[in-house]
Each structure stands twice: as C-alpha cells, then as structure tokens.
C-alpha positions in Angstrom: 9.5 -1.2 24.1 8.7 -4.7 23.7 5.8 -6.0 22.1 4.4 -9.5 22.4 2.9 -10.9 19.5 0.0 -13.8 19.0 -1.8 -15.3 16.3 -4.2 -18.3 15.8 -4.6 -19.2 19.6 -7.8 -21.3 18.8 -8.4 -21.9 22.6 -4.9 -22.6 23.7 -4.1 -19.5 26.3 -1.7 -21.1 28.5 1.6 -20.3 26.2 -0.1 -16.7 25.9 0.3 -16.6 29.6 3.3 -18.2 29.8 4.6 -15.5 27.4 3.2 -12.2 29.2 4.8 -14.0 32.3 8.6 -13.8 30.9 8.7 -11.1 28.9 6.8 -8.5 31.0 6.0 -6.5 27.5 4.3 -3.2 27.2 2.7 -4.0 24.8 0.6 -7.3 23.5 -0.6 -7.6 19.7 -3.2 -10.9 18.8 -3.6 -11.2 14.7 -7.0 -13.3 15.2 -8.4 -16.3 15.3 -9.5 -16.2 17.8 -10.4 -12.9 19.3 -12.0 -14.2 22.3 -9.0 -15.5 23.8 -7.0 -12.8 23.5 -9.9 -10.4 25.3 -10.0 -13.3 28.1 -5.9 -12.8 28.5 -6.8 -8.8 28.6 -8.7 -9.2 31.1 -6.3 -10.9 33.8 -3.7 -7.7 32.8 -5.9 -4.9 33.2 -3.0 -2.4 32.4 -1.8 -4.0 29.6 -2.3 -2.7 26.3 -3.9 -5.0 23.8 -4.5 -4.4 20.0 -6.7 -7.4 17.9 -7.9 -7.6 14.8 -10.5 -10.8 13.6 -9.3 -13.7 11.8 -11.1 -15.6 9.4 -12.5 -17.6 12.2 -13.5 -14.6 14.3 -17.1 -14.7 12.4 -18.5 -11.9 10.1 -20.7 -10.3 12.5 -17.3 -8.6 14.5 -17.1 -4.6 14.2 -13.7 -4.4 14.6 -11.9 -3.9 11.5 -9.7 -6.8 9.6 -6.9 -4.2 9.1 -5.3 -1.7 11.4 -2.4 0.5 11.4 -0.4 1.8 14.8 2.4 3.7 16.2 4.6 2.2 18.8 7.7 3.4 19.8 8.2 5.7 16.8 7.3 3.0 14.3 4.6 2.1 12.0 2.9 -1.6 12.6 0.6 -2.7 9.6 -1.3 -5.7 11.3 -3.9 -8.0 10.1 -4.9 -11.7 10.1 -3.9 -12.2 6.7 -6.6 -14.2 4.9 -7.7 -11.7 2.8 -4.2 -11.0 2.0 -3.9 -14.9 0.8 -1.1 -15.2 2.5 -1.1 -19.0 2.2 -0.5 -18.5 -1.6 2.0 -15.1 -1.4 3.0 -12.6 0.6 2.9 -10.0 -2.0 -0.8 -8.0 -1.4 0.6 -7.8 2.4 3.7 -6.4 1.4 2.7 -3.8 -1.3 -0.1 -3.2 1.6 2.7 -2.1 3.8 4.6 -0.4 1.7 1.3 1.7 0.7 1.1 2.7 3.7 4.6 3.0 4.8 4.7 0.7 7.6 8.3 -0.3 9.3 6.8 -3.5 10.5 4.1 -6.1 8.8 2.2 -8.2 11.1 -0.3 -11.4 9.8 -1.0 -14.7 10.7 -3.3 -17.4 9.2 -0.7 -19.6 7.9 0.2 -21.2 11.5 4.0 -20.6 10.3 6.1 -18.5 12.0 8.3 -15.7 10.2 10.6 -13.0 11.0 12.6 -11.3 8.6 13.6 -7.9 7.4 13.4 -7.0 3.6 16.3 -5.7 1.7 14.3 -1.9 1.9 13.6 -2.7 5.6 10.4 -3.3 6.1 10.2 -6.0 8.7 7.8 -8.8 8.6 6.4 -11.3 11.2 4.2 -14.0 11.5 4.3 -15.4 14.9 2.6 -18.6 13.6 0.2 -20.8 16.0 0.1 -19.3 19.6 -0.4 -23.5 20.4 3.6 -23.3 19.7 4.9 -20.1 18.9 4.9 -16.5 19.5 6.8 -13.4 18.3 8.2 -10.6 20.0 9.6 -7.4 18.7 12.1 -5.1 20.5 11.9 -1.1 19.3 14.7 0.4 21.5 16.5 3.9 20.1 14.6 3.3 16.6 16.0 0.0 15.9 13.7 -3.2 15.7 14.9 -6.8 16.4 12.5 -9.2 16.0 12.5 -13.1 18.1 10.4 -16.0 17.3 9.8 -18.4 20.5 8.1 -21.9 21.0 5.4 -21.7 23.9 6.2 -23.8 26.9 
C-alpha cells in the first residue's frame, strides 16, 4: 500500500498533482493548512481515499477534529498538524502522543521541514514538510514500512 503524504499546501496544488500522477497511491493523507486544497485535489480523484485534519490556518470554526488515528495496511497512523504539539520547539508531546496510543507511524506538519525517520523502538515519524517543495510517501508492504521524502516538480 502506498500512501501519499501532504502538509502545508497553502494554495500550491500543482506538486499535489504532480505527486498523485507518479505514484498512483491508494491512499492520500494532507496534515493541514490548508484543508481546502486538499478537498479541491479530492475532488478530481473521486475514488481516491483522502484523510485531513485542520492546521493552525484551517480557522477555528472547522468540525473535523485536529487529531486522528487510522489503520492502513495493518498499521496504526497517529496524524495531526502539529501546532498544538509545538512541534516547532520539540517533538516530544507528538511522540509520547504516539506512543500513548500505540501508533507504528507519526504524521505532523507545521514546521515546513520535512522528516523521515524511524526511532530506536520503531515508531516511525514523518513530516513531509511544505507541499510547495516536498512530499512524503510511505510504503506498508508485508508489515514492513519504508518511508521517501520527494521534492515537488
């Protein structure tokens, strides 16, 4: 299963296009900021799952909520934006967050740079950074994740 993986569009959708384009995923994941643009990319790829969750920019008036957790392809995904993780100070709160809930995978954004690393107990964490330049995608094939950062074209 691949899963494409967007934060922090603010307006840019032609790298979010370009993305769905050459990876073909099954599976397409946008960490806020902003919302609308990833429901306007939903829309061309009516079969295409998407999951969102608001960013700080996504206004206060949005029902969905900031955090969510899902299963895809046998793993759990902890995702939100990340701003009221402060992830522009630490990653800790997301982490023990994660680990709370026993997550395989962290998702968050907010900070515009892009991660992708595994901890030494596993847990795998990814910030795709600024969908204006970068992207993530993450591969869950026979219960092993790899994890790929990419600049958008």
């Amino acid at each position: 299963m691949d899963i494409l993986v967007f934060s922090d569009s603010h307006r840019s959708l032609s790298g979010m296009y370009a993305a769905i384009g050459r990876h073909q995923p099954q599976q397409v994941i946008h960490l806020g900021d902003l919302m609308s643009d990833a429901e306007e990319v939903a829309g061309h790829y009516p079969k295409l799952p998407f999951c969102l969750v608001p960013g700080n920019c996504d206004g206060w008036t949005v029902s969905v909520p900031v955090k969510k957790q899902i299963f895809l392809g046998g793993k759990s995904i902890l995702l939100s934006h990340g701003h009221r993780w402060g992830v522009k100070t630490t990653y800790d709160a997301a982490i023990a967050d994660a680990r709370a809930v026993g997550a395989d995978i962290l998702l968050f954004g907010h900070t515009h740079q892009p991660l992708c690393q595994q901890l030494e107990d596993g847990l795998w964490m990814m910030n795709p950074g600024s969908a204006r330049s970068s992207y993530g995608l993450i591969s869950i094939e026979d219960g092993e994740v790899s994890c790929m950062l990419y600049q958008t074209q």
